[in-house]
C-alpha positions as a Markdown table, in Angstrom:
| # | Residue | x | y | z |
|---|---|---|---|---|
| 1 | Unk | -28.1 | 16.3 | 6.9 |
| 2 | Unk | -26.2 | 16.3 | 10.6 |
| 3 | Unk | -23.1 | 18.2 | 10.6 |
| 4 | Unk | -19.9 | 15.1 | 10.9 |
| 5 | Unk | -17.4 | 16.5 | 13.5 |
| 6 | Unk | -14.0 | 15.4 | 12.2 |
| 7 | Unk | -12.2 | 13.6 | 15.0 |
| 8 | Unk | -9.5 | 15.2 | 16.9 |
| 9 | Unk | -7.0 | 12.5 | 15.5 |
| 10 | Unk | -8.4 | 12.8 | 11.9 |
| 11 | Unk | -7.5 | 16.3 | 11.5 |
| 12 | Unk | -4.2 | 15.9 | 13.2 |
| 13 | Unk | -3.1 | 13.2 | 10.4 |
| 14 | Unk | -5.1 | 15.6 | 7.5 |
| 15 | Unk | -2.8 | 18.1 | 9.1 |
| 16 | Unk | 0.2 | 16.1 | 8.8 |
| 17 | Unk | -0.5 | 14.7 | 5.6 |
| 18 | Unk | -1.3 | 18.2 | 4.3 |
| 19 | Unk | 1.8 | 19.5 | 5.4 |
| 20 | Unk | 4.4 | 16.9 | 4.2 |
| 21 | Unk | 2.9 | 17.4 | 0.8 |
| 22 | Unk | 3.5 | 21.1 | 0.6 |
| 23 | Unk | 7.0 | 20.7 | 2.2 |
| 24 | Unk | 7.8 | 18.2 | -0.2 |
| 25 | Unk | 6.0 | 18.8 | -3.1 |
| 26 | Unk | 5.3 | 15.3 | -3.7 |
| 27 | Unk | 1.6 | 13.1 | -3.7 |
| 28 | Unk | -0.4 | 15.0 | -5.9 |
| 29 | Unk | -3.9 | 15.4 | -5.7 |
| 30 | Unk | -4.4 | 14.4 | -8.8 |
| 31 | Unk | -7.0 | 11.7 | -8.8 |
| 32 | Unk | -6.5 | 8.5 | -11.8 |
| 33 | Unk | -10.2 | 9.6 | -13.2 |
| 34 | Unk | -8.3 | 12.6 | -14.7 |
| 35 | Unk | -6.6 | 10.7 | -16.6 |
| 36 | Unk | -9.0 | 8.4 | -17.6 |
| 37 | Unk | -11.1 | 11.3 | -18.6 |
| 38 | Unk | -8.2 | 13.0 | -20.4 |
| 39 | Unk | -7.9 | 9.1 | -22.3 |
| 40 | Unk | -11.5 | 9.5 | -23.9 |
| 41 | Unk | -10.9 | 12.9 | -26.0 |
| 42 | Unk | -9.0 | 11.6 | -29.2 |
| 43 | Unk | -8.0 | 15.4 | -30.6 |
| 44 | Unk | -5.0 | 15.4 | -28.0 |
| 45 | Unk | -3.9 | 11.8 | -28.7 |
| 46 | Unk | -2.3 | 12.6 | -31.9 |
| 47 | Unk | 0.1 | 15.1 | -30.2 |
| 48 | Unk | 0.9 | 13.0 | -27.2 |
| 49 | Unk | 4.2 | 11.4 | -26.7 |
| 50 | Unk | 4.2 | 7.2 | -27.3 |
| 51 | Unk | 4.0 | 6.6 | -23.5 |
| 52 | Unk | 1.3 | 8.5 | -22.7 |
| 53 | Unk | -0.6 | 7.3 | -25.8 |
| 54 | Unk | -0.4 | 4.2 | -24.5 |
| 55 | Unk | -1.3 | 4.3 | -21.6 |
| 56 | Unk | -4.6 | 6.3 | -23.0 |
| 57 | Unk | -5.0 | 3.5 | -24.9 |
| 58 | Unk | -4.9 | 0.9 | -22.4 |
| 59 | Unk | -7.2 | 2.6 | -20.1 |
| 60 | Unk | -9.8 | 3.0 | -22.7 |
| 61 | Unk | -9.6 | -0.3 | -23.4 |
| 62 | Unk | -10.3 | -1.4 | -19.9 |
| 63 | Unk | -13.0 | 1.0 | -19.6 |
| 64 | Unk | -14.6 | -0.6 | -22.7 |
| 65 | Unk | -14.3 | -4.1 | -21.6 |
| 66 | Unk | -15.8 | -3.0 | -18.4 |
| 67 | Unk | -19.1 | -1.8 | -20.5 |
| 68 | Unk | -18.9 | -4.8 | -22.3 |
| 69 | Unk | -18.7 | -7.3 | -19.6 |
| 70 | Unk | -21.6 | -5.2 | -18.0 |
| 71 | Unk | -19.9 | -4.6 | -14.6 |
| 72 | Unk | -19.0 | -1.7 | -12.0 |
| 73 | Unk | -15.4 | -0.9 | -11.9 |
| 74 | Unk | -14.1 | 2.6 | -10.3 |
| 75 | Unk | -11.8 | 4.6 | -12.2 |
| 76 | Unk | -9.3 | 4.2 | -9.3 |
| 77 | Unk | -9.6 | 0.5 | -10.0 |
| 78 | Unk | -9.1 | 0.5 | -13.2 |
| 79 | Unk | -6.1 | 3.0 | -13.3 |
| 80 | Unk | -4.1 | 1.1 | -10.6 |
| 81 | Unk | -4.5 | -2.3 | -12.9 |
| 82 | Unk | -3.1 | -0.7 | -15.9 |
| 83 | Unk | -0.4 | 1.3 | -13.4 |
| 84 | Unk | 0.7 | -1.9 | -12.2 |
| 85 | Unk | 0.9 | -3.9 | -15.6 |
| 86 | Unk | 2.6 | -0.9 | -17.0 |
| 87 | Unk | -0.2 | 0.0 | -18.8 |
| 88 | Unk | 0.0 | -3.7 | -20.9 |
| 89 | Unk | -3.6 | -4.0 | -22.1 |
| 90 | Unk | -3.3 | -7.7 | -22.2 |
| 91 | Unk | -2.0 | -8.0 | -18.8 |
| 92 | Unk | -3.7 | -5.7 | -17.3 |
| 93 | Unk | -6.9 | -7.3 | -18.5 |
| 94 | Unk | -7.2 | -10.8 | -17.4 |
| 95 | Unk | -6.4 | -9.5 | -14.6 |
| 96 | Unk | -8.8 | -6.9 | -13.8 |
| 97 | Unk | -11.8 | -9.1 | -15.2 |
| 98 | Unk | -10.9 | -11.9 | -12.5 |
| 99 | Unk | -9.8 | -9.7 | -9.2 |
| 100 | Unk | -12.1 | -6.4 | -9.6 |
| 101 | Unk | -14.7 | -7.7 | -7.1 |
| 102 | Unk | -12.1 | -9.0 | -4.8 |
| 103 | Unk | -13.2 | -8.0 | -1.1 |
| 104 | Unk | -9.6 | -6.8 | -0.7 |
| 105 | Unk | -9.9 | -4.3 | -3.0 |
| 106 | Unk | -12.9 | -2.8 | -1.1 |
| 107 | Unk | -12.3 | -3.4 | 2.2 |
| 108 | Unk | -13.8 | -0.9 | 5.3 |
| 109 | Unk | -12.6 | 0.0 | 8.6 |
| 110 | Unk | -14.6 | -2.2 | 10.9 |
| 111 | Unk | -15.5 | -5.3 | 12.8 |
| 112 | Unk | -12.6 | -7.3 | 12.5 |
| 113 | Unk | -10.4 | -5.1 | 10.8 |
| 114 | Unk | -10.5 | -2.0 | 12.9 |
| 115 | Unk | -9.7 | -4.6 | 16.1 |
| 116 | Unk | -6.3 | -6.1 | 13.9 |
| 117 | Unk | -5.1 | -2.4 | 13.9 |
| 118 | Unk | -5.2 | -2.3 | 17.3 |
| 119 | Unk | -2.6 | -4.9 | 17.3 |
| 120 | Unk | -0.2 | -2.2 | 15.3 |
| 121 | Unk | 1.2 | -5.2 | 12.8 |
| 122 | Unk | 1.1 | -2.9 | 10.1 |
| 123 | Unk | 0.7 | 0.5 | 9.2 |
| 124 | Unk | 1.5 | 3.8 | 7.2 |
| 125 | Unk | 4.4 | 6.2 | 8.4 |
| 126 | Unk | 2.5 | 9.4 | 7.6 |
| 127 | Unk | 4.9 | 11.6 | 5.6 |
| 128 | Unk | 7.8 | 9.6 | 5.5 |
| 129 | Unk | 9.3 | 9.2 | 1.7 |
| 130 | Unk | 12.2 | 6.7 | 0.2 |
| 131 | Unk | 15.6 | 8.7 | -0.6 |
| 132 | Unk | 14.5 | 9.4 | -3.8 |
| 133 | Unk | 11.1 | 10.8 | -2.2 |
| 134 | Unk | 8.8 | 9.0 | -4.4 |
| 135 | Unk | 7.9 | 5.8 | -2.3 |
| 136 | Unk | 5.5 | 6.1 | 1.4 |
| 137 | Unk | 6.7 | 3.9 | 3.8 |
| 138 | Unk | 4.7 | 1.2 | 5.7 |
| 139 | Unk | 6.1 | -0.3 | 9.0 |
| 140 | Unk | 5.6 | -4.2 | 9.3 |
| 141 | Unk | 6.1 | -5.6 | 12.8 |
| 142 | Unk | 5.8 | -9.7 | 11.8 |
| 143 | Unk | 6.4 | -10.7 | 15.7 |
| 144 | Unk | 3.0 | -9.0 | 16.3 |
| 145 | Unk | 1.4 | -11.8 | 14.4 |
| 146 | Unk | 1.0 | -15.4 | 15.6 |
| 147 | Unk | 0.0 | -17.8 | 12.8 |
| 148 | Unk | -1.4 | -20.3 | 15.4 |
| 149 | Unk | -3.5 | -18.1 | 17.2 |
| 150 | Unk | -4.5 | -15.1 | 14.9 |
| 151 | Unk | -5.7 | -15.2 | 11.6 |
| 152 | Unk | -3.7 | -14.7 | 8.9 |
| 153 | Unk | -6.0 | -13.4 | 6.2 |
| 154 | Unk | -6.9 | -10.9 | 8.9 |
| 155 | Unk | -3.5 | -10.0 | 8.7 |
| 156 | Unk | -3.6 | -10.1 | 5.0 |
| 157 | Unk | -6.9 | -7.7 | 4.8 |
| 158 | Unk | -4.6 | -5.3 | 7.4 |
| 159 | Unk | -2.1 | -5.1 | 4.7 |
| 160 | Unk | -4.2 | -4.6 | 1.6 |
| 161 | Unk | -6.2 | -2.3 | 3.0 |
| 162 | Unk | -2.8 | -0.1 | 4.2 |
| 163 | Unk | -2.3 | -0.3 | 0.5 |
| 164 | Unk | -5.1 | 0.5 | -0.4 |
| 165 | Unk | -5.1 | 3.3 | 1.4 |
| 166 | Unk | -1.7 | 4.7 | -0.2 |
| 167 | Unk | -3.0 | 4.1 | -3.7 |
| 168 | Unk | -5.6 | 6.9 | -3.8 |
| 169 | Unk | -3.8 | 8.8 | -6.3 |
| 170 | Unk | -1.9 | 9.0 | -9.8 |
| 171 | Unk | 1.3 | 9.7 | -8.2 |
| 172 | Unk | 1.0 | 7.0 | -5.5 |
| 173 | Unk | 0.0 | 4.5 | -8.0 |
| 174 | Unk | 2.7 | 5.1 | -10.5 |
| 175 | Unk | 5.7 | 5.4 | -7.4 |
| 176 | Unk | 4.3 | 2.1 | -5.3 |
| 177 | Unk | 5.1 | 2.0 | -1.9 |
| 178 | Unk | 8.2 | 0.5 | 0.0 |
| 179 | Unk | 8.0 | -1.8 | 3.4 |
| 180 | Unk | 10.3 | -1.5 | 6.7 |
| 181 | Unk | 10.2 | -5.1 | 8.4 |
| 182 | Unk | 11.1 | -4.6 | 11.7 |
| 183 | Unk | 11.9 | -8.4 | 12.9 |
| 184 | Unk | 12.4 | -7.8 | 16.5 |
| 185 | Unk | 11.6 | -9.9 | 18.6 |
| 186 | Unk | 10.8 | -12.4 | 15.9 |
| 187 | Unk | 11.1 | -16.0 | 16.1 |
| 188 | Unk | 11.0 | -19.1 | 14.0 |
| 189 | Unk | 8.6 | -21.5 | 16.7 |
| 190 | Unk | 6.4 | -18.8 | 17.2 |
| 191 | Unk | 6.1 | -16.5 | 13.8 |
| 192 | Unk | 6.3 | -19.1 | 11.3 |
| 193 | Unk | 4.1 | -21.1 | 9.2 |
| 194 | Unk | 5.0 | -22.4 | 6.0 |
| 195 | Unk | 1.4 | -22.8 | 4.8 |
| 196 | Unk | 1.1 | -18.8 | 5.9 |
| 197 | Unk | 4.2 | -18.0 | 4.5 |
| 198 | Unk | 3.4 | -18.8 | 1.6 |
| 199 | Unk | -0.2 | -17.2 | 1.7 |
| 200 | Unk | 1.4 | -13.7 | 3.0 |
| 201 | Unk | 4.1 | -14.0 | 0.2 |
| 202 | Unk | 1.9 | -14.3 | -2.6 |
| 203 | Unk | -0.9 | -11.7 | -1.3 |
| 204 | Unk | 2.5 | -9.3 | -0.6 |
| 205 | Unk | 3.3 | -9.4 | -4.8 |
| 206 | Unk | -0.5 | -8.8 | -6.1 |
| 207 | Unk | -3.8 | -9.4 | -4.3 |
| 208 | Unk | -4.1 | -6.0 | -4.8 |
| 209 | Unk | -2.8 | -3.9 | -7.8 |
| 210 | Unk | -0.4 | -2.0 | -5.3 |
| 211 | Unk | 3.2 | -1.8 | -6.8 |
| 212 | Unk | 5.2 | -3.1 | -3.7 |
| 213 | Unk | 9.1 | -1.6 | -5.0 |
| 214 | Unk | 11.4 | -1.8 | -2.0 |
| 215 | Unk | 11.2 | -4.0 | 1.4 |
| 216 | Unk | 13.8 | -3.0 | 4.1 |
| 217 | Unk | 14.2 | -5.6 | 6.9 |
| 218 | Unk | 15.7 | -5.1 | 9.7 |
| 219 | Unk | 16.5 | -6.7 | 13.4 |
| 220 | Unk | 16.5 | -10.2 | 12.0 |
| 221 | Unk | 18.3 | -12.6 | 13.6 |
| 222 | Unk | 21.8 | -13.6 | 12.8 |
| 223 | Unk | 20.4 | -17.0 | 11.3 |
| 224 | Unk | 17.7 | -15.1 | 9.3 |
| 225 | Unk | 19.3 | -14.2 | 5.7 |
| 226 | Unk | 20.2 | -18.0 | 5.2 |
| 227 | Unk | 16.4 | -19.2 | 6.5 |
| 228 | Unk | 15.4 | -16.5 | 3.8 |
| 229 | Unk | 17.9 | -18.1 | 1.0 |
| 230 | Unk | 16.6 | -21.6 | 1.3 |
| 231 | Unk | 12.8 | -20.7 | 2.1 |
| 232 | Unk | 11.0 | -17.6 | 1.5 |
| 233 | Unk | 13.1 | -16.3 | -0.9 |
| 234 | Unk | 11.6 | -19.3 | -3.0 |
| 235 | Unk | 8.5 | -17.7 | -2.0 |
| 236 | Unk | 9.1 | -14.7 | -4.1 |
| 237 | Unk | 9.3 | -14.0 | -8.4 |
| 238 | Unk | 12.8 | -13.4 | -8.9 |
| 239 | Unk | 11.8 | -9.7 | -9.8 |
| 240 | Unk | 10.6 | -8.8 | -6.6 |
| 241 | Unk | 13.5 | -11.0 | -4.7 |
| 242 | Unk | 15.2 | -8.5 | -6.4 |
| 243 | Unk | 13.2 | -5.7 | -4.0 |
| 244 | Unk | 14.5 | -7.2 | -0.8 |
| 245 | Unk | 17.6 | -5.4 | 1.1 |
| 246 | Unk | 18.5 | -7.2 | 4.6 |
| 247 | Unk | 19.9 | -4.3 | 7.0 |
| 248 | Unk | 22.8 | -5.5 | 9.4 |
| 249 | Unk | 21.7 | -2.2 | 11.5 |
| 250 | Unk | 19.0 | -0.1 | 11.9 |
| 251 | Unk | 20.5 | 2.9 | 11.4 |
| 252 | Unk | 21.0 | 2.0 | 7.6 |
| 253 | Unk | 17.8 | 2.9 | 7.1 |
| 254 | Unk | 19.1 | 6.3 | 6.6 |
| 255 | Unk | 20.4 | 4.6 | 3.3 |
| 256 | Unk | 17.4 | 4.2 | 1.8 |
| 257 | Unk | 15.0 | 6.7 | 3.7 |
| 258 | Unk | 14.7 | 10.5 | 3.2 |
| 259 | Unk | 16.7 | 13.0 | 5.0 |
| 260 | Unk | 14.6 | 13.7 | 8.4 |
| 261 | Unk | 13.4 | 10.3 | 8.2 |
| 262 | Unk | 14.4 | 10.3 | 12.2 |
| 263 | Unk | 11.3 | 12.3 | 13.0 |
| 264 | Unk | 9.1 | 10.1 | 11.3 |
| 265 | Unk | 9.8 | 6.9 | 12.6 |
| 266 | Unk | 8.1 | 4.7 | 15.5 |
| 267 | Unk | 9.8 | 3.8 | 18.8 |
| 268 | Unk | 10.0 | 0.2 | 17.9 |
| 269 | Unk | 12.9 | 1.1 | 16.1 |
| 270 | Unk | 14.1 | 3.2 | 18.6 |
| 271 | Unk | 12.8 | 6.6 | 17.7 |
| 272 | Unk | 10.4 | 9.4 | 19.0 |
| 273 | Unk | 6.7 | 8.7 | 17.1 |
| 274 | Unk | 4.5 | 6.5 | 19.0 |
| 275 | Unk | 3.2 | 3.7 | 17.1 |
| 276 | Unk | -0.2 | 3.6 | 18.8 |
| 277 | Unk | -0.6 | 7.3 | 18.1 |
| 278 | Unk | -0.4 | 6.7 | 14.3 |
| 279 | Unk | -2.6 | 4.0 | 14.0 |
| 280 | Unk | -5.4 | 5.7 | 16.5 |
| 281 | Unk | -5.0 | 8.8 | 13.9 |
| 282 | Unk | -5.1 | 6.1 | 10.9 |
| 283 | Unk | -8.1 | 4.6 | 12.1 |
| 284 | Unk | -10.2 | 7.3 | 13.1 |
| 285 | Unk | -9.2 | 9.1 | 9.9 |
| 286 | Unk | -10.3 | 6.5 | 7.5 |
| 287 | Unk | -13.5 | 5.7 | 9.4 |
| 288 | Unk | -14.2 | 9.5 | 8.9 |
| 289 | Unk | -13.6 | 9.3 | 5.2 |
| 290 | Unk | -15.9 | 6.3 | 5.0 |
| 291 | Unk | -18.7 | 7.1 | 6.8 |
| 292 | Unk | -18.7 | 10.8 | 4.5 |
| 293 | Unk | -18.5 | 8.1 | 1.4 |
| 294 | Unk | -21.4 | 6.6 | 2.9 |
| 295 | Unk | -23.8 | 9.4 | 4.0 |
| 296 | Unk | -23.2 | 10.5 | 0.1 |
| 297 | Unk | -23.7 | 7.1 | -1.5 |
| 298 | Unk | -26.6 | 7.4 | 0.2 |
């Protein structure tokens, strides 16, 4: 087999990843198939507290409807459907059995998709956490994305995959991810589409089982937190309305952010990390990863 090089960029965002894990001694390697292997040995079960029995329970269960329904499912797959139901079996179930072979949920870096990154609409903030340091942050630049000339299940497919992409793990499944919308240079004529509002809005809250828990916006216009009131907060279950925190300033993103969050942050909101170098190390990293996944599948 031909010796892979690992891009320059690749091993500059392992590097970075890699780092912020040991500093911060959070986003543990430990894989979802653990668990699901831990779920099939009944001698522990007894001895386990109620939660974790449950959610044993509920995984086994999924993994035996699987058999039964005669289909493919990853462990990963099935562990971020019962994650995001809270381990309810007869949530979690419907909706695995209808959205398991959803193309979002298997989406690659290419064609289409690797030329949307290149637009930087969104993307992962490597190593930057939520104050309480369980959430990774995604930055969201909606101006970047004209509904009458681009598509906007491209831009849906950029955003599954991103969360995708932070739900490798048990720790990032259980902990879900939170959003920075950055509205600058945003505009009503030019951004908005009610019919891809509305398409965004309900991809946002579950076309993949990514648990979405806190969106920050900020540099909306003045005239944005009533637009948001009387339209796409309507958009939204009241639940995850509930997610939503309109900043008056940038700056209060130190709020809701970890300390040091400065240093992780993208010019576009007026900081020192260029944008275009993330999502050049982003790209080349997962294309990496997937063409190893491939030369083994193979």
């Amino acid at each position: 087999m031909p010796k892979i090089m690992i891009p320059k960029a690749a091993r500059a965002l392992m590097q970075r990843e890699n780092n912020s894990l040991d500093k911060d001694k959070v986003g543990s390697s430990i894989k979802p198939d653990s668990i699901l292997s831990d779920s099939s040995h009944s001698q522990d079960s007894t001895s386990a507290d109620p939660q974790t029995r449950k959610e044993h329970k509920c995984i086994r269960k999924l993994k035996e409807e699987c058999h039964l329904a005669n289909i493919a499912v990853s462990d990963n797959v099935i562990f971020r459907f019962a994650c995001f139901y809270n381990f309810n079996f007869d949530k979690a179930r419907p909706a695995m059995l209808e959205k398991f072979d959803d193309p979002h949920l298997h989406l690659r870096m290419e064609d289409q998709l690797y030329e949307q990154f290149q637009k930087k609409v969104m993307f992962p903030l490597p190593g930057l956490r939520t104050k309480n340091m369980k959430h990774e942050v995604l930055y969201f630049r909606p101006s970047r994305h004209l509904p009458t000339k681009m598509d906007t299940d491209l831009c849906i497919r950029n955003m599954t995959y991103v969360f995708n992409s932070m739900s490798l793990t048990e720790e990032q499944c259980r902990n879900g991810i939170a959003f920075i919308s950055d509205f600058n240079h945003w505009t009503f004529s030019k951004n908005v589409s009610i019919a891809d509002s509305h398409k965004f809005s309900m991809a946002l809250q579950g076309q993949v089982p990514t648990k979405v828990e806190k969106i920050l916006i900020v540099n909306a216009p003045s005239w944005f937190p009533k637009l948001y009131r009387h339209f796409f907060k309507k958009m939204l279950s009241k639940s995850f309305a509930k997610r939503v925190h309109i900043l008056k300033h940038p700056q209060q993103l130190q709020d809701h952010l970890m300390d040091g969050c400065e240093k992780y942050l993208p010019v576009e909101l007026g900081y020192s990390v260029d944008s275009t170098e993330i999502v050049e190390d982003f790209v080349d990293f997962k294309r990496y990863t997937e063409s190893i996944h491939s030369m083994r599948a193979s």
